[in-house]
HTML snippet that shows the backbone in 3Dmol.js (N, CA, C, O; Angstrom):
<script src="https://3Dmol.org/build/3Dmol-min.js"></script>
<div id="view" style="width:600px;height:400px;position:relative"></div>
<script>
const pdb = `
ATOM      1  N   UNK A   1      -4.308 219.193  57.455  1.00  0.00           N
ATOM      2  CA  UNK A   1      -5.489 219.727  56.810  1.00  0.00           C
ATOM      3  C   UNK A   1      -5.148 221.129  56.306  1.00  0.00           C
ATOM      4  O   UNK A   1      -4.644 221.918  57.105  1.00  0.00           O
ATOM      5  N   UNK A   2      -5.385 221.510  55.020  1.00  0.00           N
ATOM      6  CA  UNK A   2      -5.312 222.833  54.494  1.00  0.00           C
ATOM      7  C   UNK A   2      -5.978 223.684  54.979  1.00  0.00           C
ATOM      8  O   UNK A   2      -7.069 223.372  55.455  1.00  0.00           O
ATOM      9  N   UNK A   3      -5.528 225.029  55.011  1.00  0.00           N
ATOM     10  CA  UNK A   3      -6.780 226.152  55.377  1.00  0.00           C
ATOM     11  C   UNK A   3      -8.055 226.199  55.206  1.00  0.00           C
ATOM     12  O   UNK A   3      -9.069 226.433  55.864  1.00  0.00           O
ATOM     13  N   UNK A   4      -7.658 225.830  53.823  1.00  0.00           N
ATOM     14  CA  UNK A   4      -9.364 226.277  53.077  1.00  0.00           C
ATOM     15  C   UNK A   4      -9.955 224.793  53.648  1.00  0.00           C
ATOM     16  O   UNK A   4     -11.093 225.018  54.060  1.00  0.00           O
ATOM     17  N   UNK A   5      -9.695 223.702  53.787  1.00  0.00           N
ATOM     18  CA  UNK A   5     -10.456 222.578  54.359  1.00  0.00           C
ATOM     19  C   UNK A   5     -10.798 222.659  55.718  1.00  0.00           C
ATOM     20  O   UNK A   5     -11.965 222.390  56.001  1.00  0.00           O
ATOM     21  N   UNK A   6      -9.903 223.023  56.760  1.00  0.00           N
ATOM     22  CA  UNK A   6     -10.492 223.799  57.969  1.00  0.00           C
ATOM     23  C   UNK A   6     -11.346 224.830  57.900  1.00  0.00           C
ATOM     24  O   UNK A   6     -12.406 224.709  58.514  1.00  0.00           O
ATOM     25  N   UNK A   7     -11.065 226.178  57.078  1.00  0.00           N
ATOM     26  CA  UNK A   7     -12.378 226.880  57.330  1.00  0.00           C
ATOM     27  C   UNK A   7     -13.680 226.389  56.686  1.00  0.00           C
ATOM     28  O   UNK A   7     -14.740 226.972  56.910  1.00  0.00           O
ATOM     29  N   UNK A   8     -13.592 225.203  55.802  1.00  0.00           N
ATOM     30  CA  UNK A   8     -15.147 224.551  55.360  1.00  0.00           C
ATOM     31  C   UNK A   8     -15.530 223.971  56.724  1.00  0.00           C
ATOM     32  O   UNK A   8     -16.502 224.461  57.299  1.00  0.00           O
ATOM     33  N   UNK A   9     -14.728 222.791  57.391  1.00  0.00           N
ATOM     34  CA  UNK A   9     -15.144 222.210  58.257  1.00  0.00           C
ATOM     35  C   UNK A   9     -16.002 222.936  59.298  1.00  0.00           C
ATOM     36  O   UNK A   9     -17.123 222.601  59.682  1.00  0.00           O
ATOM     37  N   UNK A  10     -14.970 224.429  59.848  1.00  0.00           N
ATOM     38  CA  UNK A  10     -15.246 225.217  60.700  1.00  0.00           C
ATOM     39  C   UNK A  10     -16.616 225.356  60.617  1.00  0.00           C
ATOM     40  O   UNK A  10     -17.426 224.946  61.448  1.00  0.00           O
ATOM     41  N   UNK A  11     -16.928 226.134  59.260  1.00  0.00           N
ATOM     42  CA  UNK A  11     -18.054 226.874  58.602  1.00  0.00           C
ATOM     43  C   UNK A  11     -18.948 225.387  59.048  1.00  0.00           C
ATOM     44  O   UNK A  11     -19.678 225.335  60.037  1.00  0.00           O
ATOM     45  N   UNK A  12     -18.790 224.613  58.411  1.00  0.00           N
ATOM     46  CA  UNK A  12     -20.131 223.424  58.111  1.00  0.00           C
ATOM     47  C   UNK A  12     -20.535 222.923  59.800  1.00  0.00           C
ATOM     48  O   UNK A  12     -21.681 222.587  60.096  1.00  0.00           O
ATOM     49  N   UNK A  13     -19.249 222.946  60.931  1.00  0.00           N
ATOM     50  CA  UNK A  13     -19.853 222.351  62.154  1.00  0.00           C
ATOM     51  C   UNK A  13     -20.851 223.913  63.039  1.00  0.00           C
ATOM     52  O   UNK A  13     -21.745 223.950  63.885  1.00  0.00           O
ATOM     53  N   UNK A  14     -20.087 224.977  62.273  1.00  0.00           N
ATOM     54  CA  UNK A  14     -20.507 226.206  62.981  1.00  0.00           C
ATOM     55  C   UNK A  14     -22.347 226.250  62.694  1.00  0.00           C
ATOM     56  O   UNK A  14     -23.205 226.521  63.534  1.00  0.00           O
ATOM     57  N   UNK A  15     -22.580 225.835  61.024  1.00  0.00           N
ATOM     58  CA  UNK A  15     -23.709 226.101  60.884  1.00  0.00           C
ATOM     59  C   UNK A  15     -24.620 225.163  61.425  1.00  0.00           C
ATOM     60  O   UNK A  15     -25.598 225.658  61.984  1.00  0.00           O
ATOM     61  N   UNK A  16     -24.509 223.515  61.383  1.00  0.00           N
ATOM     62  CA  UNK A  16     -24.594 222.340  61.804  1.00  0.00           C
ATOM     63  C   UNK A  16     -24.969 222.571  63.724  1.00  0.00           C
ATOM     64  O   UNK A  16     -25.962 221.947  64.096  1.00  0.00           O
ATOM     65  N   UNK A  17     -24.469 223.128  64.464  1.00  0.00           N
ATOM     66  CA  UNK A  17     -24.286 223.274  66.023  1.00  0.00           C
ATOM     67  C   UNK A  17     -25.536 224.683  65.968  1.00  0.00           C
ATOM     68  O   UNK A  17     -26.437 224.579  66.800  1.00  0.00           O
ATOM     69  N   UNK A  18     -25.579 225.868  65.080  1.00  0.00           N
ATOM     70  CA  UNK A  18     -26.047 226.630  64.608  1.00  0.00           C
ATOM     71  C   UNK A  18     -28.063 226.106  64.384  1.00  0.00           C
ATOM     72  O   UNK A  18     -29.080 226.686  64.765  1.00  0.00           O
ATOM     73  N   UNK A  19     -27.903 225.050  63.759  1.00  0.00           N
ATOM     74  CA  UNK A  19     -29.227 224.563  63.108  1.00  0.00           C
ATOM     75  C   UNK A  19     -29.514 223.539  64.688  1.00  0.00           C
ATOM     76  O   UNK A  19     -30.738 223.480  64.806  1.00  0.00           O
ATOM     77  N   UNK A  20     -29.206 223.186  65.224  1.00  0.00           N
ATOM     78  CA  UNK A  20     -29.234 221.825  66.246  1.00  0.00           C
ATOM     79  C   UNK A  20     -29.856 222.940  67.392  1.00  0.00           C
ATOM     80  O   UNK A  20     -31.000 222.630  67.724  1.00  0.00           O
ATOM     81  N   UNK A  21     -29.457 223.882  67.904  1.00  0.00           N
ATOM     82  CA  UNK A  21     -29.547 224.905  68.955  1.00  0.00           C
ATOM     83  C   UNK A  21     -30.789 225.559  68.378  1.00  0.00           C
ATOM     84  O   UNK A  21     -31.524 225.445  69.358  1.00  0.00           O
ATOM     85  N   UNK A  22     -31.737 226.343  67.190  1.00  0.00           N
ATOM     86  CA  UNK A  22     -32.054 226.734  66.915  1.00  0.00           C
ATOM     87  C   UNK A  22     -33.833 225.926  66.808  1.00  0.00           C
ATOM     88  O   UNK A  22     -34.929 226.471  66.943  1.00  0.00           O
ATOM     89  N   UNK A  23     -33.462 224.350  66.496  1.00  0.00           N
ATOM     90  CA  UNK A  23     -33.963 223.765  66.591  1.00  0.00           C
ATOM     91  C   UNK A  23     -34.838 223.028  67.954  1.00  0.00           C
ATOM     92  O   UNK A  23     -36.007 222.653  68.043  1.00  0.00           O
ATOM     93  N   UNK A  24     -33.562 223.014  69.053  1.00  0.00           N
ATOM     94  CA  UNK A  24     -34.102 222.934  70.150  1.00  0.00           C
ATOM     95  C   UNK A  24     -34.813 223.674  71.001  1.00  0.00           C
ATOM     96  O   UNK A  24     -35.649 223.256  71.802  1.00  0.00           O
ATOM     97  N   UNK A  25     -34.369 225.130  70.766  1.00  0.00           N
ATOM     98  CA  UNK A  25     -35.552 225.950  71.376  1.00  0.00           C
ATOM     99  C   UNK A  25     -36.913 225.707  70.815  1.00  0.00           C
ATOM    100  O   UNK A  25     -37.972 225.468  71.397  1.00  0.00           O
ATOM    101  N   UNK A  26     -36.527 225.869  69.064  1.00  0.00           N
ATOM    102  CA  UNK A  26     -37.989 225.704  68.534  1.00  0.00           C
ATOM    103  C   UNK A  26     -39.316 224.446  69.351  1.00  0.00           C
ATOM    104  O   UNK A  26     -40.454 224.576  69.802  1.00  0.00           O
ATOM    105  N   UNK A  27     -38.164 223.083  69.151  1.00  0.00           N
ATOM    106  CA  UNK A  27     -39.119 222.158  70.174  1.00  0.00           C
ATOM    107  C   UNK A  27     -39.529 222.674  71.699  1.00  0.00           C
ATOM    108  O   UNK A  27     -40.656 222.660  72.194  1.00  0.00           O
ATOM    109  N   UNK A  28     -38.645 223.002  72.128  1.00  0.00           N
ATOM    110  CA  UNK A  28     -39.222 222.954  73.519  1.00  0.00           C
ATOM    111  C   UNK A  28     -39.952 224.514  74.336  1.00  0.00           C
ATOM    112  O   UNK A  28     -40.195 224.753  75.519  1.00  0.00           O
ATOM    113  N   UNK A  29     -40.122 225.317  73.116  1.00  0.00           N
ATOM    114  CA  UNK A  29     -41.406 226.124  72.999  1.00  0.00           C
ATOM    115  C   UNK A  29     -42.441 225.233  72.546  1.00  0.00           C
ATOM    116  O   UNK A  29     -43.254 224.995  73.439  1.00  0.00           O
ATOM    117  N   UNK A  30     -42.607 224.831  71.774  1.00  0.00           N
ATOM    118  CA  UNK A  30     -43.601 224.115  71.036  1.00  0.00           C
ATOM    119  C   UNK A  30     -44.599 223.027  72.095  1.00  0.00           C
ATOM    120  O   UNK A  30     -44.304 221.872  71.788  1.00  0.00           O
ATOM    121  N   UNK A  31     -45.489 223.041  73.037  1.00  0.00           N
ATOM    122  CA  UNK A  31     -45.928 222.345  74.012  1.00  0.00           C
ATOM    123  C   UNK A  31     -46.365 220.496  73.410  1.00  0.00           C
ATOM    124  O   UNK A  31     -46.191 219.409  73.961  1.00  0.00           O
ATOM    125  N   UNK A  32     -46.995 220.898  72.017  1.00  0.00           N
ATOM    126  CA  UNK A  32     -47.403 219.462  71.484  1.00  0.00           C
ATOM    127  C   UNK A  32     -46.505 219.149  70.607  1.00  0.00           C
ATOM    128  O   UNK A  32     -46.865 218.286  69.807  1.00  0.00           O
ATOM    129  N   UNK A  33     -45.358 219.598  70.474  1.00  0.00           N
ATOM    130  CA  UNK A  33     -43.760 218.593  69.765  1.00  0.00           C
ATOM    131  C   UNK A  33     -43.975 217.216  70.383  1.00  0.00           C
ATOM    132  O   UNK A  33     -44.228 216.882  71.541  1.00  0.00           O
ATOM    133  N   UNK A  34     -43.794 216.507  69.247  1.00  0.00           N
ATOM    134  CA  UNK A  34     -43.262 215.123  69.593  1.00  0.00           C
ATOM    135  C   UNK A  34     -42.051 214.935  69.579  1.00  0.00           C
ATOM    136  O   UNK A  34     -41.430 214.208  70.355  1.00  0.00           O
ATOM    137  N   UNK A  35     -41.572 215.645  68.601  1.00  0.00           N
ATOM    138  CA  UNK A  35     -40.051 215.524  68.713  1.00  0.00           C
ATOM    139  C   UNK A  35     -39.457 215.789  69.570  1.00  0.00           C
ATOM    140  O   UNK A  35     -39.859 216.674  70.324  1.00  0.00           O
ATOM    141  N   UNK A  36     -37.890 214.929  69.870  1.00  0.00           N
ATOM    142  CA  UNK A  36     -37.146 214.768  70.988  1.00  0.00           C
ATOM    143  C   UNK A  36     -36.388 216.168  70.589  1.00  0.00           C
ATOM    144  O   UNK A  36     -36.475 216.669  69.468  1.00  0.00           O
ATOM    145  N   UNK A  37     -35.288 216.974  72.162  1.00  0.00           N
ATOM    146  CA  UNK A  37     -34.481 217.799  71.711  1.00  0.00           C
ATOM    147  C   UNK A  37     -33.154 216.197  71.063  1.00  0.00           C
ATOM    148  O   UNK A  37     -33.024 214.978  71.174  1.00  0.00           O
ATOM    149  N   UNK A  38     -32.496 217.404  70.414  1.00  0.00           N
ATOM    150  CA  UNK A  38     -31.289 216.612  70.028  1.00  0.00           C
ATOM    151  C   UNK A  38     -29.598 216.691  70.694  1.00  0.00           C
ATOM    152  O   UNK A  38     -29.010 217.770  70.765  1.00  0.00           O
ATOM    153  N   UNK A  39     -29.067 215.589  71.076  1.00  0.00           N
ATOM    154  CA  UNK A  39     -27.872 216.258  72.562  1.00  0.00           C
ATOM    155  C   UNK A  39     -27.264 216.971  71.382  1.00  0.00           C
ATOM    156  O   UNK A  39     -27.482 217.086  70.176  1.00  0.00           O
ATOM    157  N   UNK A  40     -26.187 217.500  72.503  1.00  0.00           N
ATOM    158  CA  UNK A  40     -25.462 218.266  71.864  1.00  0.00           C
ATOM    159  C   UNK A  40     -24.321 218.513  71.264  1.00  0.00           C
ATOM    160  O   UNK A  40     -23.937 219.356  70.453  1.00  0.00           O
ATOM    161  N   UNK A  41     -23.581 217.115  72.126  1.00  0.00           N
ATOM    162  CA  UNK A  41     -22.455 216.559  71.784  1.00  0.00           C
ATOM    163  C   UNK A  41     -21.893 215.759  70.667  1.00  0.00           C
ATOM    164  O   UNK A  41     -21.939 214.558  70.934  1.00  0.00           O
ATOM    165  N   UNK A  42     -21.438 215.991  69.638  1.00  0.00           N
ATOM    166  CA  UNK A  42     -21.664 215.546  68.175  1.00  0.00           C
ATOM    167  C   UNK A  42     -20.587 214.026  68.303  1.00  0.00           C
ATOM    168  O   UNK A  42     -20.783 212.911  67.819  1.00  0.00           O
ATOM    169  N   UNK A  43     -19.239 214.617  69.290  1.00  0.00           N
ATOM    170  CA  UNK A  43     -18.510 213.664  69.677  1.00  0.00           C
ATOM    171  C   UNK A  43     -19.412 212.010  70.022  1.00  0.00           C
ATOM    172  O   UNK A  43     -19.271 210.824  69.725  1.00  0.00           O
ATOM    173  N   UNK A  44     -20.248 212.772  70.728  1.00  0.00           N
ATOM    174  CA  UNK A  44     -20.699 211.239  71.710  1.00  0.00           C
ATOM    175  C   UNK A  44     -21.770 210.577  70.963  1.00  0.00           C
ATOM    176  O   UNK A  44     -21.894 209.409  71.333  1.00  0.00           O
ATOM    177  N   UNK A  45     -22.574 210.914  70.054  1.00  0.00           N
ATOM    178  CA  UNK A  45     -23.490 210.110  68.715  1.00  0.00           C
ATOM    179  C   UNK A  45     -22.583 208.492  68.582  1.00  0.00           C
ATOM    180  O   UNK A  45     -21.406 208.168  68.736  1.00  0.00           O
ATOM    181  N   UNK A  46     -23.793 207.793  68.234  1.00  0.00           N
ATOM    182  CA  UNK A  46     -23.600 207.184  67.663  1.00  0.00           C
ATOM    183  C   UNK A  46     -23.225 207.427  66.106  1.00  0.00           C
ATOM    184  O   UNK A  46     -23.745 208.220  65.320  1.00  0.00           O
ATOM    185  N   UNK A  47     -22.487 206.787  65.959  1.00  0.00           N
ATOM    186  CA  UNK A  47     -22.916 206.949  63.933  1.00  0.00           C
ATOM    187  C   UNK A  47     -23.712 206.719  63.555  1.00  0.00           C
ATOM    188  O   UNK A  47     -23.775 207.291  62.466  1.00  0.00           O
ATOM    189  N   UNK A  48     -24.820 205.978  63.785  1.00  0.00           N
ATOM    190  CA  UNK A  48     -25.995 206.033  63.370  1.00  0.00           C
ATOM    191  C   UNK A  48     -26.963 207.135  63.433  1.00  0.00           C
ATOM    192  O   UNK A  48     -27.682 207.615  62.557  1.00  0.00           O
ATOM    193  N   UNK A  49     -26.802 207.442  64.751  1.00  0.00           N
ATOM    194  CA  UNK A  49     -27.516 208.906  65.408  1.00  0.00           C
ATOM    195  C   UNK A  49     -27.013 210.065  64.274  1.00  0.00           C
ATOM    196  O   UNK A  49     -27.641 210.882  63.601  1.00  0.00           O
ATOM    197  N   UNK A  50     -25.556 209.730  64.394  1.00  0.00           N
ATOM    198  CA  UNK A  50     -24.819 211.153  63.654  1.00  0.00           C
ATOM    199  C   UNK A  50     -25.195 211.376  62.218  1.00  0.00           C
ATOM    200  O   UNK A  50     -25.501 212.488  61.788  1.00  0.00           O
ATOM    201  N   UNK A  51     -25.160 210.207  61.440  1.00  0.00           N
ATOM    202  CA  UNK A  51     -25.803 210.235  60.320  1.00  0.00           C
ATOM    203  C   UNK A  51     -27.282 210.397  60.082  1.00  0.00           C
ATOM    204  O   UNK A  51     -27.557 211.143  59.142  1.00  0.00           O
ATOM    205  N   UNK A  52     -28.343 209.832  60.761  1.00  0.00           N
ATOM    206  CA  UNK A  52     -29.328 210.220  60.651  1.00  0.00           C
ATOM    207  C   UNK A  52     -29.237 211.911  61.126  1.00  0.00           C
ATOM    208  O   UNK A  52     -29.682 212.555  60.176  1.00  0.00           O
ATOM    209  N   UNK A  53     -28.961 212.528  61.869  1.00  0.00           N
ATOM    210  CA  UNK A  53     -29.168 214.122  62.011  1.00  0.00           C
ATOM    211  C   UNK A  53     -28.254 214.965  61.390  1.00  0.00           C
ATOM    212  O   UNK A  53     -28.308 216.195  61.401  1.00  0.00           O
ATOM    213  N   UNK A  54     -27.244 214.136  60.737  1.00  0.00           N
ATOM    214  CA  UNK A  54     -26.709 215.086  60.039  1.00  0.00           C
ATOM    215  C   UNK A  54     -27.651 215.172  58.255  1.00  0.00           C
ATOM    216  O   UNK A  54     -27.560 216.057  57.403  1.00  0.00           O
ATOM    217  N   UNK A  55     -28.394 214.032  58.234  1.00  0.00           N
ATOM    218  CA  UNK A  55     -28.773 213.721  57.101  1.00  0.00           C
ATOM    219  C   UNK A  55     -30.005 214.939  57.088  1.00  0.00           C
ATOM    220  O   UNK A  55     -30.157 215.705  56.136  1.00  0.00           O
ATOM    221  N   UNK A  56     -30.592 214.952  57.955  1.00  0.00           N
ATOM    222  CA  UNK A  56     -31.589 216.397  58.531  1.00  0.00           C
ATOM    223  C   UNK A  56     -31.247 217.408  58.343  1.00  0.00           C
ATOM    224  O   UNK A  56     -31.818 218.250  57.650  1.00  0.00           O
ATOM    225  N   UNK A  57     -30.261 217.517  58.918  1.00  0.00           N
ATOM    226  CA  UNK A  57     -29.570 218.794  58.530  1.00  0.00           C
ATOM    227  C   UNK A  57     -29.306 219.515  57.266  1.00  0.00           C
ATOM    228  O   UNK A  57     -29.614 220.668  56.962  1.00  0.00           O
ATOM    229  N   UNK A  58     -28.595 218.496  56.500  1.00  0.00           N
ATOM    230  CA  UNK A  58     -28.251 218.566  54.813  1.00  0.00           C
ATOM    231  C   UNK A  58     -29.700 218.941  54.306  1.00  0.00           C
ATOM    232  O   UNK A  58     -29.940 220.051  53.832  1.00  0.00           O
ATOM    233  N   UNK A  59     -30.600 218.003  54.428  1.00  0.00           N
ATOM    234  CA  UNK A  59     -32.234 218.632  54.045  1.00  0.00           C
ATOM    235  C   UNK A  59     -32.981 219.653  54.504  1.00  0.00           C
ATOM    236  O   UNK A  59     -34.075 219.921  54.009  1.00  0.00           O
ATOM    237  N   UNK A  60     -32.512 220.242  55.385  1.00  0.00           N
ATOM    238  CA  UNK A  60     -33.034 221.790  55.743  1.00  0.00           C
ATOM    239  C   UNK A  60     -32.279 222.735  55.386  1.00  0.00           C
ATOM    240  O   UNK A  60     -32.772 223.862  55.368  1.00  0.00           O
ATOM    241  N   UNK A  61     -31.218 222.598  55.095  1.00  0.00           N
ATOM    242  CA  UNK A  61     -30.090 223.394  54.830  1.00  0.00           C
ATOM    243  C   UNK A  61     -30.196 223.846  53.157  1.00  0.00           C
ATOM    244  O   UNK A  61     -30.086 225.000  52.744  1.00  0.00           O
ATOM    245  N   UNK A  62     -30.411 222.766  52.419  1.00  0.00           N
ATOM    246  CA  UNK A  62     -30.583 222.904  51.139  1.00  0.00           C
ATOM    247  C   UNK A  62     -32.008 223.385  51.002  1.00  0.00           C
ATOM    248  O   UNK A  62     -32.196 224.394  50.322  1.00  0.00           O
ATOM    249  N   UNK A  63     -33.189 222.684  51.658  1.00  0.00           N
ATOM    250  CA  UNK A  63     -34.247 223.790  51.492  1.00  0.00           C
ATOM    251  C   UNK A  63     -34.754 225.252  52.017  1.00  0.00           C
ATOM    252  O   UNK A  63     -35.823 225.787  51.720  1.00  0.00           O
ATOM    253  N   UNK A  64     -33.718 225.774  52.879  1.00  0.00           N
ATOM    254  CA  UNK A  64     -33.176 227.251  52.955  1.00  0.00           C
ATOM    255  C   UNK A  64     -33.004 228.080  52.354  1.00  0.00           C
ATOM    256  O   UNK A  64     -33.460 229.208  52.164  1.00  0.00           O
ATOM    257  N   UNK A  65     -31.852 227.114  51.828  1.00  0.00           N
ATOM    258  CA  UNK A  65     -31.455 228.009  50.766  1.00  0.00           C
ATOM    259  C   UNK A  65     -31.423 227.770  49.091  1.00  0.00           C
ATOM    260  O   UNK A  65     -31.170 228.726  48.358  1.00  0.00           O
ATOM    261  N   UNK A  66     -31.611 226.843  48.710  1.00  0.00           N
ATOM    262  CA  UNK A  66     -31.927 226.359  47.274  1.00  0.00           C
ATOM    263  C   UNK A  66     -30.922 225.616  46.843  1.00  0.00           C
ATOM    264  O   UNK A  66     -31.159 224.797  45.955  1.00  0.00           O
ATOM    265  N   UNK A  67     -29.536 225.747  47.401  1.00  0.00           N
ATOM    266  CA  UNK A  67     -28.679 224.957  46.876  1.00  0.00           C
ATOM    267  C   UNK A  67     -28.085 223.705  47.401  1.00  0.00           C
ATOM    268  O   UNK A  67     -28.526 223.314  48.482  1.00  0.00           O
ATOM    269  N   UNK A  68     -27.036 222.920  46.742  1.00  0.00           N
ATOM    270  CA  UNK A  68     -26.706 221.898  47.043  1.00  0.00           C
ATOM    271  C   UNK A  68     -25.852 221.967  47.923  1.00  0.00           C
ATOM    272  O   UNK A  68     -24.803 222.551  47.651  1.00  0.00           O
ATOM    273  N   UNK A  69     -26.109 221.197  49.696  1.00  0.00           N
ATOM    274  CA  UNK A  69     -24.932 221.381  50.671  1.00  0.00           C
ATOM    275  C   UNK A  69     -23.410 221.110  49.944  1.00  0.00           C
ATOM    276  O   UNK A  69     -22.622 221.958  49.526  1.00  0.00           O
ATOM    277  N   UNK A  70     -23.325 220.128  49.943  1.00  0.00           N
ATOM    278  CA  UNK A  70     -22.063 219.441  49.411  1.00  0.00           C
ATOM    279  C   UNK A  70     -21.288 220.457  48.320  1.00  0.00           C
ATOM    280  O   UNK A  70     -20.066 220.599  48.362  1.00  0.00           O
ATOM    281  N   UNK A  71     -22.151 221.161  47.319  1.00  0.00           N
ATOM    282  CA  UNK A  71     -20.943 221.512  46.570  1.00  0.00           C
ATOM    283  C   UNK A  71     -20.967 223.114  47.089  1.00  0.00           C
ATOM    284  O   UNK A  71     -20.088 223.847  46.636  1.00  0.00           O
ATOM    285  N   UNK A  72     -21.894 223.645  47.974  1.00  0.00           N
ATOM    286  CA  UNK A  72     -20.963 224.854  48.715  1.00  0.00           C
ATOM    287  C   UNK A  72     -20.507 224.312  49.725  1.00  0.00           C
ATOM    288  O   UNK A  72     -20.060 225.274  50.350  1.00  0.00           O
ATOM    289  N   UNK A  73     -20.266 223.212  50.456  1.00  0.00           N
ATOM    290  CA  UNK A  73     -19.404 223.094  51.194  1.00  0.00           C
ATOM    291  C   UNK A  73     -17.806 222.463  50.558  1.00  0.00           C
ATOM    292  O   UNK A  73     -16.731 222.869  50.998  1.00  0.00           O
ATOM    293  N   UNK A  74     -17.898 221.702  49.759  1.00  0.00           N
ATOM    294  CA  UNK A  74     -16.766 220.891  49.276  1.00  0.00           C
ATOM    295  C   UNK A  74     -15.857 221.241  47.994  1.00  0.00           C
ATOM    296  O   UNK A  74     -14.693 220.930  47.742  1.00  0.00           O
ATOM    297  N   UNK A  75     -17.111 222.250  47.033  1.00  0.00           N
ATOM    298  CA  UNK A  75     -16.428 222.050  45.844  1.00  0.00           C
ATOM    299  C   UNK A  75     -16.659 223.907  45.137  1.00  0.00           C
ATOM    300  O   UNK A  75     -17.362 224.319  44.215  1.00  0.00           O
ATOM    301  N   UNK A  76     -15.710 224.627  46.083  1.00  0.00           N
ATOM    302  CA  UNK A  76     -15.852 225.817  45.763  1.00  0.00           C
ATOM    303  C   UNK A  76     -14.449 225.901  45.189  1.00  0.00           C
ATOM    304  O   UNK A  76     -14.045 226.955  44.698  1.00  0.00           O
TER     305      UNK A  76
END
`;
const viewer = $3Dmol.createViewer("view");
viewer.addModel(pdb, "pdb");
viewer.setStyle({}, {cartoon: {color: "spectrum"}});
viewer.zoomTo();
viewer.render();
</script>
């Protein structure tokens, strides 16, 4: 793997672990959340799991900040 493809990865799991943690406090302050926390272990997901929360992710991420995940992560 090239540099610059490791420090995207880095960057994208840093912010990704970043949004997941940030999120879980939010729920479990929150007394009437329905929502579940989310584990933490990205390893141990299912792929199904992994894709559905990573798919969350990509959609909060882009409505943050206005832009498209993928091409600041992939295509700088």
């Amino acid at each position: 793997m090239s540099d610059a493809s490791h420090q995207k990865w880095t960057w994208a799991l840093k912010a990704y672990k970043d949004w997941q943690t940030e999120r879980n406090v939010s729920i479990s302050k929150d007394p009437d959340s329905d929502q579940l926390l989310m584990d933490t272990s990205v390893g141990k997901m299912s792929d199904e799991k992994l894709d559905n929360i990573l798919g969350r992710f990509v959609v909060k991420e882009e409505t943050l900040t206005g832009k498209n995940t993928q091409e600041r992560l992939f295509m700088k």
